[in-house]
C-alpha positions as CSV (number, residue, x, y, z in Angstrom):
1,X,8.4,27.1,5.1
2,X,5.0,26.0,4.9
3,X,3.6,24.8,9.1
4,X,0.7,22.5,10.0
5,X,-2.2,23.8,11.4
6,X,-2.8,23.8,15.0
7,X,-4.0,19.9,15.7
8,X,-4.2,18.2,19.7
9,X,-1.7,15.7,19.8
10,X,-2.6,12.5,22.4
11,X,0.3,10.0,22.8
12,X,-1.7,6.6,23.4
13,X,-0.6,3.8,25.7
14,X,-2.3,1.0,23.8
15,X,-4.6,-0.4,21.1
16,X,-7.7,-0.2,22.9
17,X,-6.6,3.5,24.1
18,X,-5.8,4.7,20.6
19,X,-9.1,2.6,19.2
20,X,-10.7,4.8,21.8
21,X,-9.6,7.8,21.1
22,X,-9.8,7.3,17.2
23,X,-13.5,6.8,18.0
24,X,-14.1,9.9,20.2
25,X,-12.5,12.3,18.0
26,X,-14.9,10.9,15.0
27,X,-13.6,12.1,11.0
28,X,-11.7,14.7,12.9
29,X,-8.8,12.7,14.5
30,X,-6.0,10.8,12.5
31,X,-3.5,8.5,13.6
32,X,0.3,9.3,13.6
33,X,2.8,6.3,13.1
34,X,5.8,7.5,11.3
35,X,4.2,10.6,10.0
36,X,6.1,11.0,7.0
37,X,3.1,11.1,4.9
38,X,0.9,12.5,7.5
39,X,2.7,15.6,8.7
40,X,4.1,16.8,4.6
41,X,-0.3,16.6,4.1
42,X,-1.1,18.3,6.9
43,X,1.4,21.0,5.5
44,X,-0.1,21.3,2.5
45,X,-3.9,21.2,4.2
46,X,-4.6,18.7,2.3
47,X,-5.1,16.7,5.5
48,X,-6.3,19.0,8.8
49,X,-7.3,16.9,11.5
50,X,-7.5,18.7,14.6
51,X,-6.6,15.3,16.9
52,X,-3.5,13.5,15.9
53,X,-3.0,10.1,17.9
54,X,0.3,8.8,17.9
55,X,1.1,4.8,17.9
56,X,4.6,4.8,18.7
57,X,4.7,4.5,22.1
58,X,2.3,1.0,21.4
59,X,5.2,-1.7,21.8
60,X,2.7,-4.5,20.8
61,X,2.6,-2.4,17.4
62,X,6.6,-3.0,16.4
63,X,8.4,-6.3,15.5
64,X,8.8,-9.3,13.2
65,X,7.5,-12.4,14.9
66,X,7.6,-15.8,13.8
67,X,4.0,-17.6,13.5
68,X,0.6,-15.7,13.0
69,X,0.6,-16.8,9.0
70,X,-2.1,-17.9,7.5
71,X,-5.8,-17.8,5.5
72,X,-7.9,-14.5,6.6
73,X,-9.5,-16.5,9.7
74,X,-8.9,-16.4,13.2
75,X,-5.7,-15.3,14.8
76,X,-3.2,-18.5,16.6
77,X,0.2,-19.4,15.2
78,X,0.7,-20.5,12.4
79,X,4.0,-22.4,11.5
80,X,5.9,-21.1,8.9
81,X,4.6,-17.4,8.6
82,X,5.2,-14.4,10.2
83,X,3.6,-11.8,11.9
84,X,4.8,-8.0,11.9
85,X,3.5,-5.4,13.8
86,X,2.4,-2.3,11.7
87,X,4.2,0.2,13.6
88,X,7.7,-1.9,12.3
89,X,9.8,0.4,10.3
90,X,10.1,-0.3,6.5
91,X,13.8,-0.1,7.3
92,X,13.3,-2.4,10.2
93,X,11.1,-5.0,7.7
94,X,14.0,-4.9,4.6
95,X,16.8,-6.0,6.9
96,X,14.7,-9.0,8.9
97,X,16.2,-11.9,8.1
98,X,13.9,-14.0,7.9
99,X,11.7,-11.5,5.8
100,X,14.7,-11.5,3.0
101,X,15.0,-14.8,3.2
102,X,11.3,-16.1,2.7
103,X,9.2,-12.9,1.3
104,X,12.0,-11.8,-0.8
105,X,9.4,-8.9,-2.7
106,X,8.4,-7.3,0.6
107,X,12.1,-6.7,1.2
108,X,12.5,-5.5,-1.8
109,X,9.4,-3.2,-1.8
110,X,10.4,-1.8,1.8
111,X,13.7,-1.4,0.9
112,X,12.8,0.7,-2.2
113,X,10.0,3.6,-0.2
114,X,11.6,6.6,-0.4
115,X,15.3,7.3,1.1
116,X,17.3,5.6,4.2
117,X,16.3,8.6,6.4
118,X,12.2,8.4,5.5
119,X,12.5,3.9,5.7
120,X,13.8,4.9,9.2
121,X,11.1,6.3,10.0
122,X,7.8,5.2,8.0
123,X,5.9,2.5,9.0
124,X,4.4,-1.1,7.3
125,X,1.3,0.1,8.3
126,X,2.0,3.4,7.5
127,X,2.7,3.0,3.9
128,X,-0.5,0.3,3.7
129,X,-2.4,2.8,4.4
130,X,-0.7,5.4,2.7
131,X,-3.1,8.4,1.3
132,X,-3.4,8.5,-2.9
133,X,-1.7,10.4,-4.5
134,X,-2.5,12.8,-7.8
135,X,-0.4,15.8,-9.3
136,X,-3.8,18.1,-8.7
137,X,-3.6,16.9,-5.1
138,X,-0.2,16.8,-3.6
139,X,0.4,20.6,-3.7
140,X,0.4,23.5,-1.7
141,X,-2.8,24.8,-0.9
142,X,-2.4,28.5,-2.7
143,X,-1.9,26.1,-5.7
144,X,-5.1,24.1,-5.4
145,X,-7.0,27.8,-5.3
146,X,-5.5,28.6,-8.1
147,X,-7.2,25.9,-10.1
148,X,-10.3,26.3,-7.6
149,X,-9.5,22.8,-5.7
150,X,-10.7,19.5,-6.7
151,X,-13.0,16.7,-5.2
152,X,-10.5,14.9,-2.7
153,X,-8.8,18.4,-1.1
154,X,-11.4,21.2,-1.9
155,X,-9.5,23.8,0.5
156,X,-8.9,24.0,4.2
157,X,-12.0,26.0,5.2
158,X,-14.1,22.2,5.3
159,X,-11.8,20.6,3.0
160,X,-10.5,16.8,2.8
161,X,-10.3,16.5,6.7
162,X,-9.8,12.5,7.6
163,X,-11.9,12.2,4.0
164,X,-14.9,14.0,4.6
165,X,-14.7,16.4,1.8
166,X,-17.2,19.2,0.7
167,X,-17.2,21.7,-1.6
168,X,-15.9,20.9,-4.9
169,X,-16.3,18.6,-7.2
170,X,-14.8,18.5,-9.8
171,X,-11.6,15.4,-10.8
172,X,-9.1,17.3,-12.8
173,X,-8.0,14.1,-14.2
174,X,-11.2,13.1,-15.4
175,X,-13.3,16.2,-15.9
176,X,-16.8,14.5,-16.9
177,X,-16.6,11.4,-13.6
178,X,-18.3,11.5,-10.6
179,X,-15.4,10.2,-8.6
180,X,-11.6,10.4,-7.7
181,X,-8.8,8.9,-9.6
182,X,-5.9,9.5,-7.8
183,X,-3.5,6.6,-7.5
184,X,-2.5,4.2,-5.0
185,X,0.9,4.6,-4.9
186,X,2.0,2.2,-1.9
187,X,4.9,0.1,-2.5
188,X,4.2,-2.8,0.2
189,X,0.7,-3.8,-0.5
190,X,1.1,-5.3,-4.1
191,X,4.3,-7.5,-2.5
192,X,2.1,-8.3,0.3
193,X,-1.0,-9.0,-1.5
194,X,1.4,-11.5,-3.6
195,X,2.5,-13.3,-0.8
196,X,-1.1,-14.1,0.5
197,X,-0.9,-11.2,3.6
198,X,-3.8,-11.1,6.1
199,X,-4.1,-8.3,8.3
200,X,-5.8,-7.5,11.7
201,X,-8.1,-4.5,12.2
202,X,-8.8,-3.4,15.6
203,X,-11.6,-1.1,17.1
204,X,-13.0,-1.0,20.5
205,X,-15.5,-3.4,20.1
206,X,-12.4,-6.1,19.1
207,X,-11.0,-6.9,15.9
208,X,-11.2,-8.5,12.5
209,X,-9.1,-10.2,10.1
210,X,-9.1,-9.8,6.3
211,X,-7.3,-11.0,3.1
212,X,-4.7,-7.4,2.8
213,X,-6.6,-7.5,-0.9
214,X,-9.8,-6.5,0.6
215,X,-8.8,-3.6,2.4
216,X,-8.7,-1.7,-0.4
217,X,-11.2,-0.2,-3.1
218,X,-11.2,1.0,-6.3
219,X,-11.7,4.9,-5.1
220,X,-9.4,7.8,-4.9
221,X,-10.8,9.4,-2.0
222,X,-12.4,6.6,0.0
223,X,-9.8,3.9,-1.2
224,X,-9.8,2.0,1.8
225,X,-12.5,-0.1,3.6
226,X,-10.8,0.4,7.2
227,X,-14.2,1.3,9.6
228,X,-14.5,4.5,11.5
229,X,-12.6,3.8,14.7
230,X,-10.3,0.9,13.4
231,X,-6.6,0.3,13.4
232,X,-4.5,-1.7,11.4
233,X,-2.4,-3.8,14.1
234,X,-0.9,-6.5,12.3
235,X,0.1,-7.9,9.2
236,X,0.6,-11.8,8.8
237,X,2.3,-14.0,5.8
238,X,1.6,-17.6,5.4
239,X,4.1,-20.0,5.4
240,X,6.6,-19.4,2.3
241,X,7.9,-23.3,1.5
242,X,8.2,-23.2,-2.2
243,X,7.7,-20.0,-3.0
244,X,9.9,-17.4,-5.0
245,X,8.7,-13.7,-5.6
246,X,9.8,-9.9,-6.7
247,X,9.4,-6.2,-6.7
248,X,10.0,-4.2,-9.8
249,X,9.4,-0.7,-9.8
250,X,9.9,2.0,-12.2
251,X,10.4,5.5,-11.0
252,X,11.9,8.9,-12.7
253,X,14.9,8.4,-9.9
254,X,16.7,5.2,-8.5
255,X,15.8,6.8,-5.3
256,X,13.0,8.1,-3.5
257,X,10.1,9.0,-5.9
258,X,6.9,7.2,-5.8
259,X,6.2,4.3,-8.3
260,X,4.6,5.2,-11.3
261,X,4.7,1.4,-11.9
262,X,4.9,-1.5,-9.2
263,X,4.8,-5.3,-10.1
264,X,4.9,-7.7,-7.5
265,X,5.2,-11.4,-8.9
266,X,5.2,-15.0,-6.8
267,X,5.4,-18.3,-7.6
268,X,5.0,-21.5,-6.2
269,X,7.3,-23.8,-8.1
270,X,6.4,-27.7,-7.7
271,X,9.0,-30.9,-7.9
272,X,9.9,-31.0,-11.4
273,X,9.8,-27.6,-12.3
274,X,6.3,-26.6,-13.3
275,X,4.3,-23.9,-11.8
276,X,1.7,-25.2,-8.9
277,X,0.6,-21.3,-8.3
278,X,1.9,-17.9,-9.0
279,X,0.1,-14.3,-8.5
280,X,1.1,-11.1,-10.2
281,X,-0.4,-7.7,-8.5
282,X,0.4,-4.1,-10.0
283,X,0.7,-1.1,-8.3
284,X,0.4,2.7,-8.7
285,X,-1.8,1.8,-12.2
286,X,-5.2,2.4,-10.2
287,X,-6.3,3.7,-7.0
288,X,-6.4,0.4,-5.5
289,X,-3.4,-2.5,-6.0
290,X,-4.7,-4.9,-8.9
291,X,-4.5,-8.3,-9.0
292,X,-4.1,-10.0,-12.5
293,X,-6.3,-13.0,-12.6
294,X,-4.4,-14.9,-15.4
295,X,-1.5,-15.2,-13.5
296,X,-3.4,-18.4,-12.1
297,X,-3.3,-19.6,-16.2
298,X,0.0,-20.8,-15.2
299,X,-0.7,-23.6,-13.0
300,X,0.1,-26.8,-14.5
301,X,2.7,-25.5,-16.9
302,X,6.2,-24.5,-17.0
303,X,7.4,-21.1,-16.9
304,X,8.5,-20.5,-20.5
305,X,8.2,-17.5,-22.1
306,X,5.3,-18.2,-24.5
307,X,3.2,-19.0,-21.0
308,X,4.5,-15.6,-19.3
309,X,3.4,-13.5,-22.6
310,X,-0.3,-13.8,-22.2
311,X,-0.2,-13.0,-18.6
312,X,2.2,-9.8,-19.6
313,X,-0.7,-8.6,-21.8
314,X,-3.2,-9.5,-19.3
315,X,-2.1,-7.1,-17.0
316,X,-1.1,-4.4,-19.3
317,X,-4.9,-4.8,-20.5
318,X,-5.8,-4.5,-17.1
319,X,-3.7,-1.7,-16.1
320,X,-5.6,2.2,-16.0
321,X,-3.0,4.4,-15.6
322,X,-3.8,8.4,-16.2
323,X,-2.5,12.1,-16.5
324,X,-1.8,12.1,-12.6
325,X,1.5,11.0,-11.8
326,X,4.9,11.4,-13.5
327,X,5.9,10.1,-16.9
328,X,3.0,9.8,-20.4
329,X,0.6,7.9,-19.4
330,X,0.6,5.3,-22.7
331,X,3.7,4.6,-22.5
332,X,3.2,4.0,-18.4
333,X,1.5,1.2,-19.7
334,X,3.2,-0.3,-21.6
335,X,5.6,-0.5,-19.5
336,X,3.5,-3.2,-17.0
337,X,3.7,-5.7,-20.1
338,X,7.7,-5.1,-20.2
339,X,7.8,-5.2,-16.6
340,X,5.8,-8.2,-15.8
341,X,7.4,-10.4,-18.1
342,X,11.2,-9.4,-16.5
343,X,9.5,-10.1,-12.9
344,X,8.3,-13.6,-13.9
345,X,11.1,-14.6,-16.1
346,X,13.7,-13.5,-12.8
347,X,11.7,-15.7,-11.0
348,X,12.2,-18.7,-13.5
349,X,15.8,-17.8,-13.6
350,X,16.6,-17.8,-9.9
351,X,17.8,-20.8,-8.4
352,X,15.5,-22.2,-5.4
């Protein structure tokens, strides 16, 4: 049985006391929610930090709470949305109510991480912020010496410690680039990003909030733009009044493996029938979620499928998968054009 490392563990009372100690303890402290992707890490050293601060304890951190929707500005209610607290268990977030009933694809996407017993215990904010993934990476440590490490987890002796790697560099997936292509392989994000989330950032110094799409970047080892000393607090969706959306995912199992392929898909259907907005994001196709611009080609039109096809190809243009998850990688993407088109054309086929 493989054991974590020795760590200090510091049970914080608050934001501002786990902002505080998140600061203090620098790139050697980490934060514990649910710790299912945390602790497994820390197993394989792929993650040592030698300060773990747990958030459960935070009760502003948990709950679905009407209000709080809304553009990336300032905080207030909002009518309509919802706010949810990022320490709200995926299992907690897929049976709200009011979640199934107006954000449809982030029920779906909670309900789909992993099995019952993980949902119960992973968090929104958890999975968000969930570490990349690669088949070079997630692996025991005596493994990664065998093929002399890689870029992102380079060994436990200085190794990938709250992303402050050193030693080598070298991306098995792409021998000949200078950075890290593991993949983003959170299920929640694309269905947020669809929906128009927002989320708060706290620090000591107070906090921000940011369209959920810019929290991210386009890198396999620093693939999020979260600030030293910041917390994710908060997630808030905008009102939902005509709005339908979707999760497809395609995994080797109907249960708990990672997406090799996640489509989120929403549309805003005006009187009459023809689309006034829709968004499409993929997942797990790039170490970042990636919105497809030409879903926004089908304003103005109706949802047939000679105006889904173009968007389908769109995406599967857009779409980078590589050698570092499950399943051939061509045929991964071909896959988005097959799956895009099935999420838009259930969303045309669903009654309002």
């Amino acid at each position: 049985m493989m054991r974590a490392p020795d760590f200090r563990y510091y049970a914080a009372r608050s934001v501002r006391d786990a902002a505080a100690a998140l600061e203090d303890g620098g790139n050697a402290a980490m934060l514990l929610a649910g710790g299912t992707d945390l602790v497994p890490n820390m197993k394989r050293r792929t993650q040592t930090p030698a300060l773990v601060i747990g958030l459960r304890g935070i009760g502003e951190l948990r709950g679905v709470r009407a209000g709080g929707g809304g553009g990336g500005g300032g905080g207030g209610r909002r009518a309509g949305g919802l706010t949810l607290g990022a320490c709200t268990t995926l299992a907690e977030v897929a049976a709200a109510p009011a979640v199934g009933r107006r954000y449809r694809a982030l029920a779906l996407a909670a309900g789909q991480v992993a099995t019952p017993q993980l949902r119960n215990m992973g968090t929104l904010g958890g999975n968000l912020c969930l570490d990349t993934r690669c088949t070079y990476y997630d692996q025991s440590e005596e493994w990664r010496r065998a093929i002399n490490w890689c870029m992102k987890a380079p060994g436990s002796n200085g190794g990938h410690a709250c992303g402050t790697p050193d030693g080598a560099s070298l991306c098995w997936v792409a021998t000949s680039s200078p950075r890290c292509w593991a993949v983003s392989s959170t299920d929640t994000a694309p269905a947020l990003i669809a929906l128009g989330a927002t989320v708060t950032l706290a620090r000591v110094a107070g906090r921000r909030r940011l369209p959920l799409e810019k929290l991210y970047r386009d890198d396999g080892m620093a693939y999020l733009t979260r600030e030293p000393g910041e917390i994710l607090t908060a997630v808030h969706l905008p009102a939902a009044a005509g709005w339908r959306s979707t999760y497809w995912k395609l995994r080797r199992r109907g249960s708990f493996d990672f997406p090799v392929l996640g489509v989120a898909a929403a549309v805003r259907f005006a009187t009459g029938g023809a689309v006034a907005d829709a968004r499409v994001v993929l997942g797990a196709v790039a170490s970042r979620p990636l919105v497809v611009p030409e879903a926004a080609t089908l304003a103005g039109s109706r949802l047939t499928d000679e105006a889904i096809e173009p968007v389908a190809e769109a995406a599967a243009a857009l779409a980078t998968p590589l050698d570092n998850t499950d399943f051939a990688l061509a045929w991964r993407k071909k896959m988005v054009r097959h799956y895009v088109a099935g999420a838009l054309r259930e969303l045309r086929d669903t009654p309002s």
